[in-house]
C-alpha positions as CSV (number, residue, x, y, z in Angstrom):
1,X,8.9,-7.5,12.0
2,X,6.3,-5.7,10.4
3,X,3.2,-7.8,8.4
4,X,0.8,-6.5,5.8
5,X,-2.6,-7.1,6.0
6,X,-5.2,-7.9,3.1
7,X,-8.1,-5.0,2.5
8,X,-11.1,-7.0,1.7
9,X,-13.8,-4.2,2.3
10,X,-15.0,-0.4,1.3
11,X,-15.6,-0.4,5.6
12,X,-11.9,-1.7,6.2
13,X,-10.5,1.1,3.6
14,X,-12.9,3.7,5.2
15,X,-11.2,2.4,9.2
16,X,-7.5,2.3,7.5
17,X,-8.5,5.8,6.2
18,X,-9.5,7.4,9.2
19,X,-7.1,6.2,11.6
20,X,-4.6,7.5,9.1
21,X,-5.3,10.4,11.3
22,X,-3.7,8.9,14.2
23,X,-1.1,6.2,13.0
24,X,0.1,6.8,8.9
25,X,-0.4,4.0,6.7
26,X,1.4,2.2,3.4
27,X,-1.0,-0.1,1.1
28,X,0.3,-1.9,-1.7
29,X,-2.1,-2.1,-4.7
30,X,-1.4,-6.1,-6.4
31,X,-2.5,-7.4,-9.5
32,X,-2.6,-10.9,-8.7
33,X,-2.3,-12.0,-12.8
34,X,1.0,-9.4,-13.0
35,X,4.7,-10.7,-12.7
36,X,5.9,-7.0,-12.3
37,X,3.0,-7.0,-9.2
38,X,4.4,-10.3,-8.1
39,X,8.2,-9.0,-7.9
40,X,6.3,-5.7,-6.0
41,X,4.6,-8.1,-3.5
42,X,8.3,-9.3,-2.9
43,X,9.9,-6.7,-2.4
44,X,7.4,-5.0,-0.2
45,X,7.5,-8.6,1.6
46,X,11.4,-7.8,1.8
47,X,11.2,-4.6,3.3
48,X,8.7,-5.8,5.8
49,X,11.1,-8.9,6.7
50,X,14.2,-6.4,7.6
51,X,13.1,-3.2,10.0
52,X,10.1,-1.4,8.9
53,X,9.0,1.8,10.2
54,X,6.9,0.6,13.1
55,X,5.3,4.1,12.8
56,X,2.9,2.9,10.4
57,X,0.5,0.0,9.5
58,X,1.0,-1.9,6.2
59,X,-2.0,-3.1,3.9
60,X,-2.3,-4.7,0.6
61,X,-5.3,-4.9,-1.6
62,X,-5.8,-7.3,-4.1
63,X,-6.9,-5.0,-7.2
64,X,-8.8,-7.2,-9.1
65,X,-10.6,-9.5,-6.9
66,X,-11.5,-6.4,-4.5
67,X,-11.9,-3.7,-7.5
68,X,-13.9,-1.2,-5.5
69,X,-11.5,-1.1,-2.5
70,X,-8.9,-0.3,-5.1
71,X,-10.7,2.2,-7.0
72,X,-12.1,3.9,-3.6
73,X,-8.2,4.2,-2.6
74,X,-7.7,6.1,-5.7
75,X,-10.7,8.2,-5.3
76,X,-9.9,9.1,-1.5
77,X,-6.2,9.5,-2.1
78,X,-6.6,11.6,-5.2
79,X,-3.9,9.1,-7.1
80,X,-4.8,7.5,-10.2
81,X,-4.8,3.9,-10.0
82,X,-1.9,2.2,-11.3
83,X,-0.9,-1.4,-10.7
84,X,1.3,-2.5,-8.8
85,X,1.7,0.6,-6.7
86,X,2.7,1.7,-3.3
87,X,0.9,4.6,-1.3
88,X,1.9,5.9,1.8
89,X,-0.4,8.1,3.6
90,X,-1.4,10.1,6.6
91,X,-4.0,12.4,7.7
92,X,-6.2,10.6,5.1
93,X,-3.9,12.5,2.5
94,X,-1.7,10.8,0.1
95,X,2.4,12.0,1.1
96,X,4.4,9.4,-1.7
97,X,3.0,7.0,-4.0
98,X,5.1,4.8,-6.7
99,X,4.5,2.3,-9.2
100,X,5.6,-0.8,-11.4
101,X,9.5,-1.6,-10.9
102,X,10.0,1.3,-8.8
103,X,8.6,-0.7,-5.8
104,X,11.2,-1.7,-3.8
105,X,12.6,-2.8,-0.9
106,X,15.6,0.0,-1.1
107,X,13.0,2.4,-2.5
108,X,9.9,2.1,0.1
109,X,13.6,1.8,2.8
110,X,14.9,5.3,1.4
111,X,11.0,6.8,2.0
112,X,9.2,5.6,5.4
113,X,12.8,4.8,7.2
């Protein structure tokens, strides 16, 4: 079982970034004040509970109390910001990105599995 962990820092997003290089990477963008973010943060917990693509490394950033990670992500990824939303990426390039009830579990299965 796969676990997502929390982006706290531009430097950690810059790391994640850059070692998307080597090993791809999925962040989940949650608005902590946002039921529709809430059921995302579930399902993404779901799919990470079942058999996740070991292939990649999981993140989640917390877009209001770390507003400059999120908006960096955007920036970088060339994907305008949208809350909740899922990117998956590699080779610091964005390859599938979704948003509000279209993040989950079957959806984010049918994409990285």
């Amino acid at each position: 079982m796969s676990q997502w962990r929390e982006l706290t820092s531009l430097e950690e997003w810059q790391q994640v970034l850059e070692r998307s290089s080597e090993k791809p990477a999925v962040v989940l963008k949650h608005s902590t004040t946002c039921p529709v973010s809430a059921n995302a943060l579930e399902e993404y917990e779901e799919y990470l509970a079942g058999k996740p693509n070991e292939a990649l490394d999981y993140y989640m950033v917390k877009v209001i109390e770390t507003r400059p990670v999120s908006n960096q992500i955007a920036e970088d990824l060339g994907i305008k910001h949208a809350s909740p939303q899922i990117l998956y990426f590699k080779n610091k390039e964005a390859v599938w990105n979704t948003s509000h009830w279209s993040v989950t579990s079957k959806h984010i299965s049918a994409v990285l599995d």
